[in-house]
C-alpha positions, -999 to +999 in steps of 0.1 A: +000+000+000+014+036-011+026+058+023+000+083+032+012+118+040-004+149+064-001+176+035-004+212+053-026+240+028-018+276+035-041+297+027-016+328+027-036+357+022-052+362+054-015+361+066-002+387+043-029+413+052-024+404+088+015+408+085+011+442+064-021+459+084+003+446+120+042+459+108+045+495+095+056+507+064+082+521+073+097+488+074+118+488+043+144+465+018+181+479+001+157+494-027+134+520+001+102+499-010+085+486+024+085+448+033+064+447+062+039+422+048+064+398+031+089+400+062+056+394+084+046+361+059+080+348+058+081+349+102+046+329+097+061+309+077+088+300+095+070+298+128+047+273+111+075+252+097+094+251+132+066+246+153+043+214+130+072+205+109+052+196+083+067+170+058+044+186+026+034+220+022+016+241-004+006+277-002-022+290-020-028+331-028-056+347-044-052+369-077-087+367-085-100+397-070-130+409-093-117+380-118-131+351-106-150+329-120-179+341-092-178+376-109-192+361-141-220+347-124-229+375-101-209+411-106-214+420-071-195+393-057-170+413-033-174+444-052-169+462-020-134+452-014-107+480-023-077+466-043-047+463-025-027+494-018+008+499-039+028+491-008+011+460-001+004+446-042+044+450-047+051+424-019+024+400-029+054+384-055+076+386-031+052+365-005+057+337-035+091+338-041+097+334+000+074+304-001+091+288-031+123+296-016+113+280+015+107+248-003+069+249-001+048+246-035+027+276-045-006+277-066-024+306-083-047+310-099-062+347-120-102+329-122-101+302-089-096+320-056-076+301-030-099+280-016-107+267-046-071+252-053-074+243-017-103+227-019-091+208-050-059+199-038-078+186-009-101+168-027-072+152-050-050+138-020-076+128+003-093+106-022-054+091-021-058+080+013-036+111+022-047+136+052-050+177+049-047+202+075-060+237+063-040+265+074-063+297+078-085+318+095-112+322+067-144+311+076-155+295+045-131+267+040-148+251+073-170+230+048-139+209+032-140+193+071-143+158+072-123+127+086-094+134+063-093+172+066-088+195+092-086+233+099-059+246+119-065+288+130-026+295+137-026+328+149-054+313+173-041+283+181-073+267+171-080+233+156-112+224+140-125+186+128-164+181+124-172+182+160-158+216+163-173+231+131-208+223+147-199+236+177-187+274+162-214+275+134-242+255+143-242+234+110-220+206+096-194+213+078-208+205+045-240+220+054-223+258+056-225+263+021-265+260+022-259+282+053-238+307+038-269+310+010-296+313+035-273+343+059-253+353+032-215+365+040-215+406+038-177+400+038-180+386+006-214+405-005-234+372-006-270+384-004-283+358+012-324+357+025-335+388+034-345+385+071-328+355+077-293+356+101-269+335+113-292+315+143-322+313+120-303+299+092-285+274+115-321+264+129-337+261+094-310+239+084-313+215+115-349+213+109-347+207+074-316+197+067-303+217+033-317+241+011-330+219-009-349+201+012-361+235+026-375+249-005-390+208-009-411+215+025-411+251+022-451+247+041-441+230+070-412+256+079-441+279+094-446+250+123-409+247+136-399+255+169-377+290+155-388+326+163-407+345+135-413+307+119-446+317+107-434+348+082-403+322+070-421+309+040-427+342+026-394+358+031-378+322+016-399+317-014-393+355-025-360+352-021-355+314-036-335+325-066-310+348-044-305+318-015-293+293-048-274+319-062-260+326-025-251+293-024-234+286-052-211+311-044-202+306-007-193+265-027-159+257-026-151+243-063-134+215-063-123+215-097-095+245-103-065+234-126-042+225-101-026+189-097-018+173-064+018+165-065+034+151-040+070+151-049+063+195-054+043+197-016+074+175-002+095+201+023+129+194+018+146+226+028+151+258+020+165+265-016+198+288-006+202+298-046+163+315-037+172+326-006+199+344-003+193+369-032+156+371-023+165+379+016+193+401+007+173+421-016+147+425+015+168+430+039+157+400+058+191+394+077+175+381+112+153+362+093+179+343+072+195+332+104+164+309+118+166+291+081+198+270+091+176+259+120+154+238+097+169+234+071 
C-alpha cells in the first residue's frame, strides 16, 4: 500500500494582510520599498515550519480579486473590497518567491480564488488515502472538514474537525454552504435571505436539513420551533432565486486546474540559490539566520 502523508494548505492571504495591516511601512528592503507584509509572511512561515514540521506544504494566494470565475455569475460578488494598496500589491510576488524559496509549492490562480485550489488539492490527496490540514482563519473553508481534513486557526491556536465546526457554526461542515446562502456573508457580498441571520439559518437547516430540502417542504417551515417561523415561507420563497445563487457562491469548487503533487508539496529545505538573493534584496538578515535551524 502507497505511504499516506499529512499535507499542510496555506491559505496565505489572510497572513499577508495580517503581517502588512500589523508591521508598518516604514519597514523597508536595500531598494526604500516597504517589506512589512512579506517580512511578516516569511516569520509565519517559519513559525509554522518550526513549530508542525510539516513534511508537505503548499501555499495558496488569491489573484482573482473581481476576476473570478464568481464575478461572471454574479458582478457583485466582493465588489466592495478595495484593491490592494501599492505598498502592499508589490510584496504579494515577493510573498511567492519566500514560499518557493522555503521549499513549499505555490498555486495561483487569475479565475479560482484560494480556496478553490485548496479545496481541490484537498479533494485530490484525500481521495489518495492522504490527510489535509487547512491552514487559515477564513471562515468558508470550514466545509472541506471531514475525517481526512482538518482546519488549523494558527494565529489562534485553534483546531477544528467536524465536532468543532458544529460547535462554532451551528451546521455541519458541509451543510455551511446552504448556510452561507440562506445568511449570506457581507464580507463577501453574498445576499443571502432577506430576514434570515446566522441563528435562523443554523435552525432552518437543523430542521430541514439543506436548502433543498427546505424549499422541498417550504409549508411545514411555518410549524418549527424557530422565532418568526410563521413569516419564514414568505421571506424564503421571495427570495429562492437569491438563497441558490448565494449558495453557489459561498461553494468551494473542487475543480480549479491545479494537480496534487506530491514530490512539489514534499518540504525538503530551503533552496539557498532563492534565498539568499531574495533575503538580501529584502533585507531579511535576522530572518535568514532561523533558516539554518530547519533546514
Amino acid at each position: 500500500m502507497p505511504a499516506t502523508h499529512t499535507v499542510y494548505l496555506v491559505d496565505a492571504s489572510p497572513y499577508i494582510f495580517r503581517a502588512y495591516f500589523s508591521l508598518p511601512t516604514t519597514m523597508v528592503g536595500k531598494a526604500g520599498t516597504p517589506v512589512n507584509a512579506a517580512y511578516g509572511f516569511a516569520g509565519f512561515l517559519l513559525k509554522l515550519i518550526e513549530t508542525e514540521q510539516p513534511t508537505h506544504l503548499g501555499l495558496a494566494f488569491d489573484e482573482s480579486l473581481n476576476t473570478s470565475f464568481r464575478n461572471e455569475i454574479y458582478p457583485a460578488y466582493k465588489a466592495q473590497r478595495e484593491l490592494p494598496p501599492p505598498e502592499l500589491e508589490a510584496q504579494l510576488r515577493w510573498c511567492q518567491q519566500i514560499g518557493r524559496a522555503l521549499g513549499a509549492a505555490v498555486y495561483v490562480d487569475d479565475r479560482y480564488e484560494a480556496d478553490d485550489l485548496i479545496g481541490t488539492l484537498a479533494d485530490q490527496l484525500t481521495r489518495r488515502g492522504h490527510r489535509v490540514v487547512v491552514v487559515t482563519s477564513d471562515k468558508d473553508l470550514a466545509q472541506l472538514v471531514d475525517e481526512q481534513v482538518s482546519l488549523y486557526d494558527f494565529a489562534k491556536e485553534e483546531r477544528y474537525d467536524r465536532e468543532e465546526v458544529v460547535e462554532k457554526f451551528g451546521v455541519r461542515p458541509e451543510q455551511i454552504p446552504d448556510y452561507l446562502g440562506l445568511a449570506g456573508d457581507a464580507v463577501d457580498n453574498i445576499p443571502g435571505v432577506t430576514g434570515i441571520g446566522p441563528k435562523t439559518a443554523a435552525a432552518l437547516l437543523a430542521g430541514m436539513v439543506s436548502l433543498d430540502g427546505l424549499y422541498d417542504r417550504l409549508a411545514e417551515v411555518a410549524t418549527l420551533p424557530i422565532r418568526g417561523a410563521k413569516t419564514l415561507p414568505a421571506k424564503l420563497e421571495a427570495s429562492r432565486d437569491v438563497a441558490l445563487l448565494s449558495r453557489q457562491l459561498a461553494t468551494i469548487a473542487r475543480d480549479a486546474p491545479v494537480h496534487a503533487d506530491l514530490g512539489e508539496l514534499a518540504l525538503n529545505g530551503a533552496d539557498p540559490g532563492l534565498v539568499d538573493p531574495l533575503f538580501e534584496e529584502l533585507g531579511f538578515g535576522r530572518i535568514r539566520e532561523r533558516i539554518g535551524r530547519w533546514r
